[in-house]
C-alpha angles and dihedrals in degrees: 000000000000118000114211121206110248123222115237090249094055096052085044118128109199104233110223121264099231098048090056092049073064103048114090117162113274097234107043102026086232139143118282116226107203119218103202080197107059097028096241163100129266132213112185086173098047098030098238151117116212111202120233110211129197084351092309114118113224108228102178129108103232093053095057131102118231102237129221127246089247098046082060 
């Protein structure tokens, strides 16, 4: 059987909009942005992204990705 290679938006799990009213960065208490995109979760205050897998967002430091200037 053929595997076809699947776009990021298909593969997307929308996270739930009041989890995400919960959610704050773990390091600096401050407000998520969520990139649909990307699947994750954004930290202007801290620099980071924090991935969100199989729909579970992924709140800890080391799995995060260090964002550029101009991510934020």
């Amino acid at each position: 059987m053929e595997q076809t290679a699947r776009s990021p938006q298909s593969a997307a799990h929308p996270i739930d909009p009041k989890l995400l009213e919960l959610l704050v960065c773990p390091l600096t208490k401050s407000v998520l942005r969520y990139d649909p995109i990307r699947q994750e979760l954004i930290s202007s205050a801290a620099r980071l992204a924090y991935p969100i897998r199989d729909g579970i967002p992924i709140m800890l430091p080391d799995e995060a990705r260090p964002i550029e200037e101009t991510e934020r």
